[in-house]
C-alpha positions in Angstrom: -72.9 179.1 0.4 -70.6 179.2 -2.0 -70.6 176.9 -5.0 -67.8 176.5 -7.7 -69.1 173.2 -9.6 -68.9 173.8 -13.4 -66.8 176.7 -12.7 -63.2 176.6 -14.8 -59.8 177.7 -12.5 -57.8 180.2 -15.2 -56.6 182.9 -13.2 -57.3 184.7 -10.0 -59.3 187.9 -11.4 -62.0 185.6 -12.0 -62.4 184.5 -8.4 -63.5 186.3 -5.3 -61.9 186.8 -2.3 -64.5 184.4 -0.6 -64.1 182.2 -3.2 -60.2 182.1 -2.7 -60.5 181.8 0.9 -63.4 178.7 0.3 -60.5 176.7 -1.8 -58.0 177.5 1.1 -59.9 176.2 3.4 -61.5 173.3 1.3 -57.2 172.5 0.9 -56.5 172.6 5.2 -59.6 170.1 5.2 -58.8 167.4 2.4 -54.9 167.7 3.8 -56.2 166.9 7.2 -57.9 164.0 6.1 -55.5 163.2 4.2 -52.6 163.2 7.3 -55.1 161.3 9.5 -55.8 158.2 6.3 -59.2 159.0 6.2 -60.4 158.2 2.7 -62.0 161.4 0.4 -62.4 159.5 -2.8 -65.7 161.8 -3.4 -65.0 161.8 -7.1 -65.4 158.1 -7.3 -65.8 157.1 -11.3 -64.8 160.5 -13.1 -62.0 161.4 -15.3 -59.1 164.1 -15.9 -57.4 164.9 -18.8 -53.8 166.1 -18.1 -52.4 168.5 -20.9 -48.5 169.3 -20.4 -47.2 171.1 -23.6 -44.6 172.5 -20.9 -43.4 169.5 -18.5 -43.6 169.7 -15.0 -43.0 167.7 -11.8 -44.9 169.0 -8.8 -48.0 170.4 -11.2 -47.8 166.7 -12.7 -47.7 164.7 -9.7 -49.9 167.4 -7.5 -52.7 166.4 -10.5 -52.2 162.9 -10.5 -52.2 161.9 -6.7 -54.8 164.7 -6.2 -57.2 162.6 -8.9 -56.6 159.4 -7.6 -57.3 160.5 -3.6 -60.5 161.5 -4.8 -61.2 158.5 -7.0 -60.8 159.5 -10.3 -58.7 158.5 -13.3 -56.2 160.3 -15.0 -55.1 160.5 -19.0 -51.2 162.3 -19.5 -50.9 163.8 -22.6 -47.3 165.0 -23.2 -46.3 167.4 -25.7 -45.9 164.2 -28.5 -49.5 162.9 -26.7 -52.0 164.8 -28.4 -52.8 167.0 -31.9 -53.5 169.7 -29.8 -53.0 173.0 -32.0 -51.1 171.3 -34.6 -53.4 168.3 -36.6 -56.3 169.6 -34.9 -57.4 173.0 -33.4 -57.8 174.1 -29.8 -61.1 174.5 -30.0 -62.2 170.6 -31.6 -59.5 169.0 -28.9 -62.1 170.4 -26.2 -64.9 169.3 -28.0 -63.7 166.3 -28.2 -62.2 166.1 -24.9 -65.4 167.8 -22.8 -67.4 164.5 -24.2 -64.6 161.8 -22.5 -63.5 163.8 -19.6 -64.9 165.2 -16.5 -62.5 167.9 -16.2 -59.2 169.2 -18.4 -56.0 170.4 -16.7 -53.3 172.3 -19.4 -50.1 173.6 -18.4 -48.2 175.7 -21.8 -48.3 178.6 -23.0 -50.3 181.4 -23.9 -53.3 182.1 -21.9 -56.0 182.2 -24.3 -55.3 178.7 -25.2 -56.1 177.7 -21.9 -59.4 180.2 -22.0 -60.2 178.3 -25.3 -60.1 175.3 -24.1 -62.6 176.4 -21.2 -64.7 178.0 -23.6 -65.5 174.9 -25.8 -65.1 172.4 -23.6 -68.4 172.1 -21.8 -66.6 171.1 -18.4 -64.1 172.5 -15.9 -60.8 173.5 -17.2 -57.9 174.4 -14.5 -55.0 176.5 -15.0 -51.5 174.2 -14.8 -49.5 177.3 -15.8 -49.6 179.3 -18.6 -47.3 182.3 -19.8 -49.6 185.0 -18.1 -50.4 183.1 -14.5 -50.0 180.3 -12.8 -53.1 180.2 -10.4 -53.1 176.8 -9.0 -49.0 177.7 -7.4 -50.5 180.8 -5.5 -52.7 178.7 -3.8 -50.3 177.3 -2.6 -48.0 179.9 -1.5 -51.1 180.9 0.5 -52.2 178.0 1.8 -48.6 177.9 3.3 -48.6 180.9 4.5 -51.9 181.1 6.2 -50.5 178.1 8.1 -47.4 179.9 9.0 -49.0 183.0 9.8 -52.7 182.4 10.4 -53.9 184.4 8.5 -53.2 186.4 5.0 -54.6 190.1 5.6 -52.0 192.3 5.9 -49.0 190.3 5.2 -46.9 191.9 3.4 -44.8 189.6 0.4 -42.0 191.3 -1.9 -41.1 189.3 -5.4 -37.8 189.8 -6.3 -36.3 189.1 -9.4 -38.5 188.7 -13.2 -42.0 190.0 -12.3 -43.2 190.7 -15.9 -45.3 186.9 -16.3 -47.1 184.3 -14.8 -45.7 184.5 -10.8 -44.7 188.3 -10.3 -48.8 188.6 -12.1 -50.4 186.2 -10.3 -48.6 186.8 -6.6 -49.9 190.2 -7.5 -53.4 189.6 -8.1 -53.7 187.5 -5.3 -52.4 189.6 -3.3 -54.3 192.5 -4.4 -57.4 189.9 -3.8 -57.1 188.7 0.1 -55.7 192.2 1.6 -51.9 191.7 1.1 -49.0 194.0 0.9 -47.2 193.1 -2.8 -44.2 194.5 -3.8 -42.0 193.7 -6.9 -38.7 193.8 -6.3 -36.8 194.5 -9.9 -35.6 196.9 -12.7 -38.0 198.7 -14.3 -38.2 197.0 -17.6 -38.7 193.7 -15.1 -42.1 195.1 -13.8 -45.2 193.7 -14.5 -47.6 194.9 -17.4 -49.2 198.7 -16.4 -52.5 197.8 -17.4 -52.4 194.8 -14.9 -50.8 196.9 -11.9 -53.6 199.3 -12.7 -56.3 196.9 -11.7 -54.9 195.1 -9.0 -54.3 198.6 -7.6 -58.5 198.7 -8.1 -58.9 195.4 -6.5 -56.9 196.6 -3.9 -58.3 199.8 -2.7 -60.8 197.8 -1.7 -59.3 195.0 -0.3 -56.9 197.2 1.6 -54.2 196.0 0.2 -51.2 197.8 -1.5 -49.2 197.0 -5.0 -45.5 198.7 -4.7 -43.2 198.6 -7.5 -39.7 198.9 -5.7 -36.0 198.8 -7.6 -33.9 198.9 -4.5 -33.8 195.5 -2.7 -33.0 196.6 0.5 -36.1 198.9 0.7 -38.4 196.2 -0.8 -37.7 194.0 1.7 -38.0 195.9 4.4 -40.5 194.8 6.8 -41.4 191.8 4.5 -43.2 189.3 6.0 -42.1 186.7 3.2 -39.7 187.1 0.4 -40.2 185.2 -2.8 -38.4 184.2 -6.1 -38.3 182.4 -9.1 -35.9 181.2 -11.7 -34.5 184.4 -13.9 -35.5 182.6 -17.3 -38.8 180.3 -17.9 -39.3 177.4 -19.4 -39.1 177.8 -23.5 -36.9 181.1 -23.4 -33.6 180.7 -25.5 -30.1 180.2 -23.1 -29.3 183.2 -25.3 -30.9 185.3 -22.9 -29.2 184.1 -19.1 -26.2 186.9 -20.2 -28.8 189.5 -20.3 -31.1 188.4 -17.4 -27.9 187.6 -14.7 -26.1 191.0 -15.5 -29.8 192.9 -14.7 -30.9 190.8 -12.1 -28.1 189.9 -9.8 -28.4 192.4 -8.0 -31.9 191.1 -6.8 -31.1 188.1 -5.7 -32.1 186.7 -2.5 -29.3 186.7 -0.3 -28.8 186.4 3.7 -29.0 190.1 3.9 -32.0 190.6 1.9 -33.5 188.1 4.3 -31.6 190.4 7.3 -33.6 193.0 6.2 -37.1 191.7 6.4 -38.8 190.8 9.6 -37.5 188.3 11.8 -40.1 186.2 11.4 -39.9 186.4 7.2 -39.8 183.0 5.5 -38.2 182.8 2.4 -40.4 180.6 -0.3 -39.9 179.8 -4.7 -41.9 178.1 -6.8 -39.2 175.8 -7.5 -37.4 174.3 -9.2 -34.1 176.5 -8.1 -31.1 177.2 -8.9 -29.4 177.5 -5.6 -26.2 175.1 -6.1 -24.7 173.1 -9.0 -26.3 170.1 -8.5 -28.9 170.4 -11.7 -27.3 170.0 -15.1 -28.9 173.9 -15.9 -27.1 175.1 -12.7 -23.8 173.9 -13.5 -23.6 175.2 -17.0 -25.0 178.4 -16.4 -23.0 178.7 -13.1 -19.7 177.8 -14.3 -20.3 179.5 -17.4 -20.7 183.2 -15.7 -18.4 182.2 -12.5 -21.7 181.6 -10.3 -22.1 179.3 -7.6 -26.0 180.4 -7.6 -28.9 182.4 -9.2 -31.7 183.5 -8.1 -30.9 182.8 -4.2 -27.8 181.4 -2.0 -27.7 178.3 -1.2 -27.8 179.8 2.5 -31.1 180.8 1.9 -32.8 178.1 0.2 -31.4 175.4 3.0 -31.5 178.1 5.9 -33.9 178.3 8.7 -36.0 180.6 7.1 -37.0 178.5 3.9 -40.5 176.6 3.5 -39.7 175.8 0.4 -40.6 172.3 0.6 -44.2 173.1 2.4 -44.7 175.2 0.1 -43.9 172.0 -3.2 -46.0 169.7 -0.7 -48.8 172.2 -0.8 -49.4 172.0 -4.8 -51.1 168.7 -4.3 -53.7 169.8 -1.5 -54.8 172.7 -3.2 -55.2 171.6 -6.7 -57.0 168.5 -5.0 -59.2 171.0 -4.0 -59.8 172.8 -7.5 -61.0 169.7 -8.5 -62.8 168.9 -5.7 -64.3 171.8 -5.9 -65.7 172.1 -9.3 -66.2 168.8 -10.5 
């Protein structure tokens, strides 16, 4: 029997494979319900605190219709909301909060602010994204793809593009976790921290998966079962640096032929949001400034066939649902 309540959602390392596969499952169940109207409000009369020092729109709203399904209430604190690390420091704000709230979502920046807050807080504290990882989306991604697949052993996912933070580490570690194939896709000084690569290649000699670090595209996506991607510069990076990142990285984006050369069966999946057209204010400047009618991927791509992008986005809610569900 496996039991999470109390426990705080950081990052992956922390969990087991059981315990990853307990939430995934916990996730197909509350989305079931919640497809066929039948009410889950088991939370009935607790209370979230929602921390955003970076903003967000399917982290946000995955937290706030995730609460209310399950009956609780929900406090937003923008980055203008709360004193957090400025009047007053990390470790009072818990204190503080652990004594009005029955559980404490923060999405920003460095990771030991978010293992600060867990450590004083007295109650759960979930991971909304942080500069390291970004646990809560790769629950997702897996959630989607078990449902694509059926299952997650032995599938094998290639990252292309930035894998040196929080989704080339934590698509690593999870895969590295449930038996997966990872490989990042990108130029060396792109590649996730050694130290990291060294103990998800731990993890995995047990798990029986396998961690590839791969600078040719064509060869990492070779027999790919999904090929993922994410923007080229995160949030609170200077613009300074899209001249840098699109003159290294072009060459990795995800185009129809990388998708020609995984399986036939490959889906293509981001974390959103994308820069696949000029329709966002961020695309069209950076697009028209370098002669670019995309990033990351085509626009062929990201509307093709192949894409589950948009499962993928709709998934967020159902899973974090379950975090909470889970340990509160």
């Amino acid at each position: 029997m496996i039991d999470l309540k109390g426990k705080s959602f950081l990052k992956l390392l922390d969990f087991s494979a059981d315990e990853i596969e307990y939430l995934l499952d916990l996730a197909a169940e509350l989305k079931a319900k919640k497809k066929a109207g039948v009410p889950h409000d088991i939370c009935r009369g607790k209370n979230v605190a929602l921390i955003f020092e970076k903003t967000s729109t399917r982290t946000r709203c995955a937290f706030e219709v995730g609460a209310h399904d399950l009956g609780m209430g929900t406090t937003y604190l923008d980055p203008s909301g709360s004193q957090i690390g400025k009047k007053e420091s990390i470790a009072d704000t818990a204190r503080v909060l652990g004594r009005m709230f029955d559980g404490i979502e923060y999405r920003g920046f460095e990771q030991s602010r978010v293992e600060e807050l867990a450590k004083y807080s007295g109650v759960p504290v979930w991971n909304g994204l942080t500069n390291e990882f970004h646990p809560t989306q790769i629950l997702a991604d897996f959630l989607t793809i078990k449902e694509h697949f059926g299952s997650l052993k032995g599938i094998k996912l290639a990252y292309f593009g930035d894998a040196r933070y929080n989704m080339g580490n934590s698509l690593m570690v999870g895969c590295a976790k449930m038996g997966m194939h990872f490989a990042a896709c990108a130029p060396e000084k792109y590649m996730p921290d050694a130290a990291l690569v060294e103990t998800c290649r731990v993890i995995a000699a047990d798990s029986g998966a396998s961690i590839e670090l791969e600078t040719d595209p064509m060869t990492a996506a070779r027999g790919a079962d999904v090929i993922y991607t994410d923007v080229w510069v995160s949030m609170g990076e200077p613009e300074e640096v899209w001249a840098e990142r699109i003159g290294e990285l072009l060459p990795y984006q995800v185009s129809d032929a990388v998708m020609a050369t995984a399986k036939k069966t490959a889906v293509f999946m981001h974390c959103l949001p994308a820069y696949h057209d000029h329709k966002t204010a961020v695309g069209k400047e950076i697009g028209e400034k370098f002669g670019l009618d995309c990033l990351e991927v085509t626009d062929s791509v990201f509307e093709g066939r192949q894409s589950i992008v948009f499962d993928e986005a709709e998934n967020r809610m159902h899973t974090i649902k379950a975090v909470m569900a889970a340990t509160v």
